[in-house]
C-alpha positions as CSV (number, residue, x, y, z in Angstrom):
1,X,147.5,94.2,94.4
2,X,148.5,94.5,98.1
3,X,145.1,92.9,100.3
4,X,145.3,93.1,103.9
5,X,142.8,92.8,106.8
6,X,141.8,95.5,108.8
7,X,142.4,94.4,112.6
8,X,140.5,97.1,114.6
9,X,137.0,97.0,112.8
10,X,137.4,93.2,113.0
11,X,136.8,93.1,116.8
12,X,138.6,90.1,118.8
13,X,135.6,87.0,117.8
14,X,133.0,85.9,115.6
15,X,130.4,83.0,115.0
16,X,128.5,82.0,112.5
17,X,124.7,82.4,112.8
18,X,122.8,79.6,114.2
19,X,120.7,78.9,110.2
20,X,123.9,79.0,108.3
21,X,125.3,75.7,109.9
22,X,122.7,73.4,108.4
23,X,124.7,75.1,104.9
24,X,127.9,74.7,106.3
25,X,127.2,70.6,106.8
26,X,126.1,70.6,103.3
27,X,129.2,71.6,101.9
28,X,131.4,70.0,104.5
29,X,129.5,66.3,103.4
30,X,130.8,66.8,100.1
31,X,134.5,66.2,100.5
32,X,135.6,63.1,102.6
33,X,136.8,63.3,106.2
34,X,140.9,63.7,105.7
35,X,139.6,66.5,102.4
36,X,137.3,68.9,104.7
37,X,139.9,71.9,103.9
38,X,138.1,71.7,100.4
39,X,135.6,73.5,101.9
40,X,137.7,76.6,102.2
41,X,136.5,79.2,99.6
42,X,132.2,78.1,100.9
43,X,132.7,78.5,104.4
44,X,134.9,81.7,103.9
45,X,131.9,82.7,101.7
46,X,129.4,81.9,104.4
47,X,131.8,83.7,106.9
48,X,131.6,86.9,105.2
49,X,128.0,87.0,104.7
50,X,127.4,86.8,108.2
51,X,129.6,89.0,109.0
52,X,127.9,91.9,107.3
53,X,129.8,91.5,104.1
54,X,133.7,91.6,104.6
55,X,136.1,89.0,106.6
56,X,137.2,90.0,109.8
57,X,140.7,88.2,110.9
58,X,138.3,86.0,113.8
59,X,136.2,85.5,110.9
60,X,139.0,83.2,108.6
61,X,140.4,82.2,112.2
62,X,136.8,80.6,113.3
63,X,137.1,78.7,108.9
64,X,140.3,77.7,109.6
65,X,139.4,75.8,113.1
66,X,136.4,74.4,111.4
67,X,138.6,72.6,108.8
68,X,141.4,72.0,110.9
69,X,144.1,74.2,108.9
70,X,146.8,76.7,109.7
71,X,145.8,80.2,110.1
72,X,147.9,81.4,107.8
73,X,146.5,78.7,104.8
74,X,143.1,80.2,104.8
75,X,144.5,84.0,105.2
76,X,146.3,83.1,101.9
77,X,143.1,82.4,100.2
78,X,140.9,85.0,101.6
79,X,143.5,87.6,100.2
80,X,144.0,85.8,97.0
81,X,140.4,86.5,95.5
82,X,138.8,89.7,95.2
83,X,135.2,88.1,95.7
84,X,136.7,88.0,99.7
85,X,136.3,91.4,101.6
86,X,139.2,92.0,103.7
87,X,137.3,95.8,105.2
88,X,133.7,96.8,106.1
89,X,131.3,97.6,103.7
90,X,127.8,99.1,102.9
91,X,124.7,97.1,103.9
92,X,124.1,97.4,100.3
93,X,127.6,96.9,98.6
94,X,127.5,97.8,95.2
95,X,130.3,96.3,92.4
96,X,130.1,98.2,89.3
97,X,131.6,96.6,85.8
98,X,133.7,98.6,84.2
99,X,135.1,96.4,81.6
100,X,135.2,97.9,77.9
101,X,131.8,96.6,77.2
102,X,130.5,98.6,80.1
103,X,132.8,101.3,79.7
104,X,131.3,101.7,76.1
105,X,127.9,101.8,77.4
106,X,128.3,104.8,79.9
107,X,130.0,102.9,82.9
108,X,132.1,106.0,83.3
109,X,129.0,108.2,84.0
110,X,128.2,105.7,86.5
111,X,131.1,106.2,88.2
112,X,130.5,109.5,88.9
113,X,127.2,108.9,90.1
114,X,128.9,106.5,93.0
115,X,131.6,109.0,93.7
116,X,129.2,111.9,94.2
117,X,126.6,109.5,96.4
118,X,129.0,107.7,98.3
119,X,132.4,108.7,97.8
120,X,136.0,107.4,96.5
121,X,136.4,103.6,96.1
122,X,135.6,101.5,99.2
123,X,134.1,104.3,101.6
124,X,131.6,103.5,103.3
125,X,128.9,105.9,103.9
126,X,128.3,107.7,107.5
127,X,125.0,105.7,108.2
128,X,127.0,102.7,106.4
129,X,124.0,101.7,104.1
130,X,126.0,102.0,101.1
131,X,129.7,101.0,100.0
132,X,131.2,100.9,95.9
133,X,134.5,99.4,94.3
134,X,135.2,98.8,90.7
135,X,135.1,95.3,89.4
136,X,136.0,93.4,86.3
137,X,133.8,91.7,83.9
138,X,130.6,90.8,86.0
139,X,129.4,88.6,82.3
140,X,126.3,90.6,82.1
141,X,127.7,92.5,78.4
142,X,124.6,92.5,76.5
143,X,122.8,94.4,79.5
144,X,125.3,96.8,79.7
145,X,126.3,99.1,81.9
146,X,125.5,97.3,85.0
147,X,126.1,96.8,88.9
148,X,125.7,94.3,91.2
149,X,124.4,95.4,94.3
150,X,125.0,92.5,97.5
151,X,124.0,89.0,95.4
152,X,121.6,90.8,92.1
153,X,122.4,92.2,89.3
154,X,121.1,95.4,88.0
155,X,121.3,96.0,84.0
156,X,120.6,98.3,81.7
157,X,121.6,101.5,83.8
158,X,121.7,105.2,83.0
159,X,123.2,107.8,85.7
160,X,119.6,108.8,86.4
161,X,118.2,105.3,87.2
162,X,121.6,104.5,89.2
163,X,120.9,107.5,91.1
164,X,117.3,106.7,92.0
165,X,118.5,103.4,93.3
166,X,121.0,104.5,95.4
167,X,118.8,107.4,96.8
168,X,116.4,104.2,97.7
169,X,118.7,102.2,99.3
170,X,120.3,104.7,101.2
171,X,116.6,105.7,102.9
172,X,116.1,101.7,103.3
173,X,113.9,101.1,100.6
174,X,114.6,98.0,98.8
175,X,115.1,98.3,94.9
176,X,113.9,94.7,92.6
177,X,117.2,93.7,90.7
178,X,116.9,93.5,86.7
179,X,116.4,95.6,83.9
180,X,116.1,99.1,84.1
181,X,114.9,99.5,80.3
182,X,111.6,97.8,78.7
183,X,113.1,94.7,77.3
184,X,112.9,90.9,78.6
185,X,115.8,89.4,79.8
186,X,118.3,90.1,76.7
187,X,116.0,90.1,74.6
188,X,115.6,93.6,72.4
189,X,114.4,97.0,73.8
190,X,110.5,97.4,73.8
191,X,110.1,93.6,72.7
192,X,110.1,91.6,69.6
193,X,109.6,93.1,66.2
194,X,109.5,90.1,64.0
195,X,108.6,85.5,64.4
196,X,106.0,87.2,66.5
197,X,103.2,84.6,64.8
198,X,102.1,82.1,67.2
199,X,101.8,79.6,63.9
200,X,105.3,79.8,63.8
201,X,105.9,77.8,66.9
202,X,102.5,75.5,67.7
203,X,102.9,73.5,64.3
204,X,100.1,74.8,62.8
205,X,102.0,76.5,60.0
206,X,103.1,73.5,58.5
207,X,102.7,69.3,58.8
208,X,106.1,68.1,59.0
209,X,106.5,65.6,61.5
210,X,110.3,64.9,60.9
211,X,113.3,65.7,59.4
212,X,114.0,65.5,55.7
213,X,116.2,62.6,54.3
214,X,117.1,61.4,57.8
215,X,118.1,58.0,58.1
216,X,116.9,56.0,60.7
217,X,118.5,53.7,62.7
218,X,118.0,50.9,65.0
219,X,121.0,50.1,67.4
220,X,118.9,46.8,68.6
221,X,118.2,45.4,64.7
222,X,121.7,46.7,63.4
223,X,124.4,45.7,65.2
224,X,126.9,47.6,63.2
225,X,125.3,50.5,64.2
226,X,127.5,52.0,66.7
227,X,130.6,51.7,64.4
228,X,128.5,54.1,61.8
229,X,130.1,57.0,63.6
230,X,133.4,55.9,63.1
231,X,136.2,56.4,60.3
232,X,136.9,53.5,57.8
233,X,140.5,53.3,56.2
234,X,138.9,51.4,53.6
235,X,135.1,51.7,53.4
236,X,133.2,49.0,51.1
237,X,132.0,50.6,47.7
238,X,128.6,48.8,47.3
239,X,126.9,49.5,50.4
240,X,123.5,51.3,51.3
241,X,124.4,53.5,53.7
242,X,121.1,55.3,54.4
243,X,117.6,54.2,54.4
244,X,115.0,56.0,52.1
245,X,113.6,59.2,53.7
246,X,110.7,58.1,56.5
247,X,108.3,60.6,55.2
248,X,108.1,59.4,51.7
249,X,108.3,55.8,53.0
250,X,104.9,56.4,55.0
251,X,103.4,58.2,51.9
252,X,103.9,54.9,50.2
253,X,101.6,52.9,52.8
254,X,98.9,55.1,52.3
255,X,98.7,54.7,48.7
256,X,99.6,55.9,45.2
257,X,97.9,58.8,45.3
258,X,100.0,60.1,48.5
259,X,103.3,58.7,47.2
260,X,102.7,60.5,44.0
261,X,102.4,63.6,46.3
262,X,105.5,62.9,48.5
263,X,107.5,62.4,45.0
264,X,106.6,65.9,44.2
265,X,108.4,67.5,46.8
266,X,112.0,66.1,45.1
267,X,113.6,68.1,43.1
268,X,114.7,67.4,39.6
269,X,112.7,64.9,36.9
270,X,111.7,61.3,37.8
271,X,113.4,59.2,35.6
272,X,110.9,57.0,32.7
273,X,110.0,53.5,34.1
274,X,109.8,50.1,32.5
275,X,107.1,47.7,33.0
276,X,108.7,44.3,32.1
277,X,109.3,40.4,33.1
278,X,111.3,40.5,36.0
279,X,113.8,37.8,34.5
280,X,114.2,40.6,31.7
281,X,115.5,42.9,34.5
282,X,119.6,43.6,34.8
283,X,121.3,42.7,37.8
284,X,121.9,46.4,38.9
285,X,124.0,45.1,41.9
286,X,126.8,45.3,39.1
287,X,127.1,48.6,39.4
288,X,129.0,49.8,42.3
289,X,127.0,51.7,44.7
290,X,123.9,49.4,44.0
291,X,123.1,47.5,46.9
292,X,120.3,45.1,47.3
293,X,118.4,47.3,49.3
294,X,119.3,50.1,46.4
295,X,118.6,47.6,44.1
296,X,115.0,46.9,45.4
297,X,113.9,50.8,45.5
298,X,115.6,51.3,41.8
299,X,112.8,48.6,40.9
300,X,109.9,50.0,42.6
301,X,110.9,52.7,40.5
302,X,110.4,50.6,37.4
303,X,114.2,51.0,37.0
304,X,115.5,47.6,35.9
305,X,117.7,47.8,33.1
306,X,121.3,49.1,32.7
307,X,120.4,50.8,29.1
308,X,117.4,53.0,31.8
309,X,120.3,54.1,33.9
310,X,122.8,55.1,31.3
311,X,120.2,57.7,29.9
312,X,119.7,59.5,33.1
313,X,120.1,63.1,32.5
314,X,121.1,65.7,35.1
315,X,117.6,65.9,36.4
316,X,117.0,62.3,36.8
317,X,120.1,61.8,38.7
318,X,119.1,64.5,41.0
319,X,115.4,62.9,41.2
320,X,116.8,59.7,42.0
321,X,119.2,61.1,44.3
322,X,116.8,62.5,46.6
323,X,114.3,59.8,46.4
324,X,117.0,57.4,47.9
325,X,118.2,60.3,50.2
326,X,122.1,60.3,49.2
327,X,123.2,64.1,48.0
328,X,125.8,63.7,45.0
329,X,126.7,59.9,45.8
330,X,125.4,58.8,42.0
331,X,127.8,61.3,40.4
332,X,130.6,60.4,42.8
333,X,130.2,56.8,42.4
334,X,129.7,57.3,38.5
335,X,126.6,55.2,38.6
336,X,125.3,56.3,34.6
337,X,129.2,55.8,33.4
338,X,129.4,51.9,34.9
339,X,125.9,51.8,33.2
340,X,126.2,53.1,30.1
341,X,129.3,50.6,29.6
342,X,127.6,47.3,31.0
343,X,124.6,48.0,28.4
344,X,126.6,47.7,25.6
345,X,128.2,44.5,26.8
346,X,131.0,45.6,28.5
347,X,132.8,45.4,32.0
348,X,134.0,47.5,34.7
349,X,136.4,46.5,37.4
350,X,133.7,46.1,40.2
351,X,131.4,43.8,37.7
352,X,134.9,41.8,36.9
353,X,134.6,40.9,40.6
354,X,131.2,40.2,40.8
355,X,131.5,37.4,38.1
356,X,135.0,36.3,39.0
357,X,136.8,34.9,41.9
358,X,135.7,38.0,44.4
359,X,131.9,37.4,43.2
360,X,131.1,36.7,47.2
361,X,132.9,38.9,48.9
362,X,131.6,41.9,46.8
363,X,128.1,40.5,47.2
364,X,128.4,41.0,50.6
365,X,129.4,44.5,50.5
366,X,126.5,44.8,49.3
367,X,124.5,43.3,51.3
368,X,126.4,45.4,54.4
């Protein structure tokens, strides 16, 4: 689109107003001394606002000695973007959206509303209170149609309340920007219908204090913890990776009776525990997946025995899975399977390397 200035309303100076250089510092200190032409689209910006809202030709002449650049450098800019006025306008200017959310919403009708109060695009009324042009997308969508009149945005218009405003502004009477329907914000029309309860945001509805089966973590007592986040090629089989959840780990300190509570909550059946000698007790560490730490909870479970494990049913392993917070790990590591064939003497590959040559090294992925 072809921009130029219009030379006779422009007049032959122009200054800028004695309280908008304290501004124009501001924005000047934020570029170094040899990158001051930086400031180019601000103190264009500035320009035009003093200048009743459009650029005159003295007006990007008076920028572009300011910041020490050609004439012709800021005249590029100023009639590169459309924010820039290049031609007088209305006291109170008013850009209405008429991008297809608007258009949808009556922006059309409000169009007709500007024509027949001020005229085609650009005029300028007689008494030049009031000036329109069509813009794109202004981002207000959800409070479609809308216009912004000078720096505010005014939402949620109809012909008629577009008309009172311009009636107001054109007899000097300021109008408040915002919504022009009963609604907050963008929130819904005539407020909310539903999560109105204030229980439903002050805590009182419920006691939870934290987030289900969330492990915790401590950066300063776990070094490793910063590599957590990151991919392993070849992750260790027999680790613990997660901590019990807090919440049932608390229940525990404060007795049976609230751990008996805090067990409830789980889903599926709690597997049937043994009372018995602890030299009696398998070394469940032989399974892979069981890690000392997994190893110690399995016990205060009174689970100590491979034949225990291997009659887990569905439920259990769900029990057990959400006691030790790890969602489908027992299936996926086939924890009743390795069980089920170390109680009847035999071996799997992960317990051959716990009793042979590798008996160390996989200790200590298990101790990871």
């Amino acid at each position: 689109m072809l921009r130029r200035f219009d030379l006779e309303a422009g007049g032959d100076s122009f200054s800028f107003k004695p309280e908008t250089e304290p501004t124009i510092d501001f924005w000047l200190a934020k570029y170094p001394a040899d990158k001051q032409r930086s400031a180019v689209i601000p103190l264009l910006w500035l320009a035009q606002k003093d200048n009743d809202g459009w650029l005159s030709e003295p007006a990007m002449r008076t920028v572009a000695d300011r910041l020490d650049m050609p004439y012709i450098r800021v005249y590029e800019v100023a009639t590169f973007y459309t924010m820039f006025k290049l031609a007088p306008v209305g006291k109170s200017h008013i850009q209405l959206c008429g991008t297809t959310p608007c258009m949808l919403r009556g922006a059309n009708d409000l169009k007709k509303v500007c024509e027949k109060k001020i005229g085609k695009k650009m005029a300028v009324t007689d008494d030049g209170r009031l000036s329109w042009e069509e813009v794109e997308c202004l981002g207000a969508c959800v409070n479609a149609p809308m216009v912004q009149i000078n720096d505010y945005y005014y939402e949620d218009l109809t012909p008629e309340s577009l008309e009172e405003i311009l009636d107001k502004l054109a007899n000097g009477v300021d109008v408040p920007p915002g919504n022009f329907v009963d609604r907050q914000t963008s929130a819904p029309e005539g407020g909310a219908t539903t999560l109105k309860e204030d229980a439903l945001y002050d805590g009182s509805r419920n006691s939870v204090t934290g987030l289900p089966n969330l492990p915790e973590s401590n950066a300063e007592e776990d070094p490793q913890s910063e590599a957590k986040g990151k991919p392993d090629s070849n992750p260790p089989t027999n680790v613990d990776r997660e901590e019990p959840n807090k919440e049932k780990l608390e229940a525990a300190e404060e007795g049976a009776e609230a751990t008996e509570d805090a067990e409830k909550q789980i889903e599926g059946a709690r597997p049937e525990a043994l009372e018995i000698d602890g030299k009696e007790a398998d070394d469940l560490k032989r399974i892979s997946g069981v890690g000392p730490k997994n190893e110690e909870q399995l016990n205060s479970l009174g689970i100590y025995k491979f034949s225990q494990i291997a009659a887990w049913t569905p439920d259990n392993v769900q029990w057990v899975e959400g006691y030790l917070s790890f969602r489908g790990r027992i299936e996926r590591e086939d924890w009743v399977g390795q069980a089920k064939t170390l109680a009847s003497g035999g071996e799997t590959e992960f317990s051959k390397r716990m009793d042979g040559d590798d008996a160390e090294a996989s200790r200590e992925e298990g101790e990871d």
